[in-house]
C-alpha positions as CSV (number, residue, x, y, z in Angstrom):
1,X,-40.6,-61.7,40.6
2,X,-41.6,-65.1,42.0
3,X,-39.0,-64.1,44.9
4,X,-40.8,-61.3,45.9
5,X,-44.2,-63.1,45.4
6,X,-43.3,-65.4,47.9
7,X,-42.6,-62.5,50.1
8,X,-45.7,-60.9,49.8
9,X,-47.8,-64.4,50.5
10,X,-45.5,-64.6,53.6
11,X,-46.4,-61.6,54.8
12,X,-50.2,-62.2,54.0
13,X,-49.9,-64.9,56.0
14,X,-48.6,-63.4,58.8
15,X,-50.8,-60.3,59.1
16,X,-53.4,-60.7,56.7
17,X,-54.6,-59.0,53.3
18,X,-53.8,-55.2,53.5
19,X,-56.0,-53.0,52.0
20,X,-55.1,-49.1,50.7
21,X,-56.4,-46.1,51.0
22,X,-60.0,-45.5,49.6
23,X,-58.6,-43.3,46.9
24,X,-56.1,-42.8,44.4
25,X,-56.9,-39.3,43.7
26,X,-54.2,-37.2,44.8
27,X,-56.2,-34.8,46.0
28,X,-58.6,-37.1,48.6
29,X,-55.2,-39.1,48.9
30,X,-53.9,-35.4,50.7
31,X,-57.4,-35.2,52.7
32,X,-56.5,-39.0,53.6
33,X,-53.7,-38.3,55.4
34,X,-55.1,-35.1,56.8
35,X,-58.2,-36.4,58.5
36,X,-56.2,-38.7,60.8
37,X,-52.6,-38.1,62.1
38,X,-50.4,-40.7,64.1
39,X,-53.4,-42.9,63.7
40,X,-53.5,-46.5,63.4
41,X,-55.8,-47.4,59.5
42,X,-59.0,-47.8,61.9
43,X,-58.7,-45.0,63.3
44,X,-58.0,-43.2,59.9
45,X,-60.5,-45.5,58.2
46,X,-63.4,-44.1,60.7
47,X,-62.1,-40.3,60.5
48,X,-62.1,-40.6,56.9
49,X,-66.2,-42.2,56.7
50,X,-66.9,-39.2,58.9
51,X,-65.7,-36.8,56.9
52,X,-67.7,-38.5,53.4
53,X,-70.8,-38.9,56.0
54,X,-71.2,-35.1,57.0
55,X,-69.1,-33.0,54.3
56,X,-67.6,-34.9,51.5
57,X,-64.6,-35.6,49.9
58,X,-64.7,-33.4,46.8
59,X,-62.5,-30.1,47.3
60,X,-65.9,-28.4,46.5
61,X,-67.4,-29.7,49.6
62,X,-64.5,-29.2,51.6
63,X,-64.2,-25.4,50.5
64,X,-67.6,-24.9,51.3
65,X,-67.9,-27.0,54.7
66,X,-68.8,-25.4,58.3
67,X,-65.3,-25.6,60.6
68,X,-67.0,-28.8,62.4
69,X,-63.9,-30.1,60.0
70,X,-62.3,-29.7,63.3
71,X,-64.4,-32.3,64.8
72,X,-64.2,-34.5,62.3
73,X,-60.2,-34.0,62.5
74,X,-60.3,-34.4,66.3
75,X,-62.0,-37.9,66.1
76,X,-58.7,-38.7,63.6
77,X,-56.5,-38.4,66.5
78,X,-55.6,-35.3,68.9
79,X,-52.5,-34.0,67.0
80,X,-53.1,-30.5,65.7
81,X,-56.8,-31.3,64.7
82,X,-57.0,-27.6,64.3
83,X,-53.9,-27.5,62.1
84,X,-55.3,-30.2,59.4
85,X,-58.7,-28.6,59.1
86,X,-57.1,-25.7,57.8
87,X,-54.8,-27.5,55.7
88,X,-57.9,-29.5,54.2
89,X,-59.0,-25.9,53.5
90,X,-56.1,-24.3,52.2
91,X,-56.1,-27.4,50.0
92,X,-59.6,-26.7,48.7
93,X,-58.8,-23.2,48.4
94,X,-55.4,-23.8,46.6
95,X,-57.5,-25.9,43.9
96,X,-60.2,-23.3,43.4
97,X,-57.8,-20.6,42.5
98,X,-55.6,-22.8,40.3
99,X,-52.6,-21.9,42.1
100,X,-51.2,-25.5,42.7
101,X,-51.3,-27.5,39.7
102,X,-48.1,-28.7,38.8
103,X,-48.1,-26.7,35.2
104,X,-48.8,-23.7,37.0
105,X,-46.7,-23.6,39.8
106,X,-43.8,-25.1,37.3
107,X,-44.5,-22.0,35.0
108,X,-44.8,-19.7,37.7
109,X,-41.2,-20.8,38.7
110,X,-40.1,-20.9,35.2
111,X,-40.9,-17.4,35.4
112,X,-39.2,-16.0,38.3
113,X,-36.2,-17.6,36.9
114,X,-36.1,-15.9,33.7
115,X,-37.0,-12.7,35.4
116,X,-33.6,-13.4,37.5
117,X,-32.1,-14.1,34.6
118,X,-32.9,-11.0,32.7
119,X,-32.1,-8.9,35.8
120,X,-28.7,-10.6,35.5
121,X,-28.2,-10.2,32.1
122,X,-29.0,-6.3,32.8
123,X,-26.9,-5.9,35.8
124,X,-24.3,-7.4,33.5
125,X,-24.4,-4.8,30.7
126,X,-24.8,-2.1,33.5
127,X,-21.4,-3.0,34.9
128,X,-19.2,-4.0,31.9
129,X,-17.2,-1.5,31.0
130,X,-17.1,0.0,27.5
């Protein structure tokens, strides 16, 4: 451990503190990588104060904001600003409906699997002779 600790001061040295992302929400930590693409952590940083500024960074407020998302995606960077507003939507939408929680979307596959299973299990009986 002191190894690496020495590592890290090195680096610090080098290039200074780092600092992470405002959040450790997963959630906002999604919207924090979708408000600025190929964008250096000013860039992101500023796209990101934007977006709390003039919407929020609840999924609430997201689901409910105007599409001037787009604006606030295009001053992340000019990759598919389009593209992540409607991600930060479907994101927003996804949570409102319940459809991506990890339970759910592991039952839901649980399920499909036992329904293949069954199915299986019929075609089986179907098929054997006797």
């Amino acid at each position: 451990m002191k190894r690496l600790d020495g590592f890290v001061k090195r680096l610090q040295a080098l290039h200074g503190e780092q600092s992470g992302p405002p959040t450790a929400d997963p959630s906002r930590s999604v919207l924090w990588e979708y408000v600025a693409y190929l964008a250096d952590d000013k860039k992101r940083l500023a796209a990101w104060t934007l977006l709390e500024q003039r919407v929020g960074t609840d999924l609430d407020a997201i689901l409910s904001a105007p599409m001037h998302l787009v604006e606030i995606t295009r001053s992340g960077g000019s990759v598919a600003p389009e593209g992540r507003a409607e991600k930060m939507k479907r994101l927003a939408r996804c949570d409102e409906i319940g459809t991506c929680s990890a339970p759910r979307v592991f039952a839901a596959a649980s399920a499909r699997t036992n329904r293949v299973s069954e199915s299986e299990s019929a075609l089986s009986r179907l098929l054997s002779p006797g």
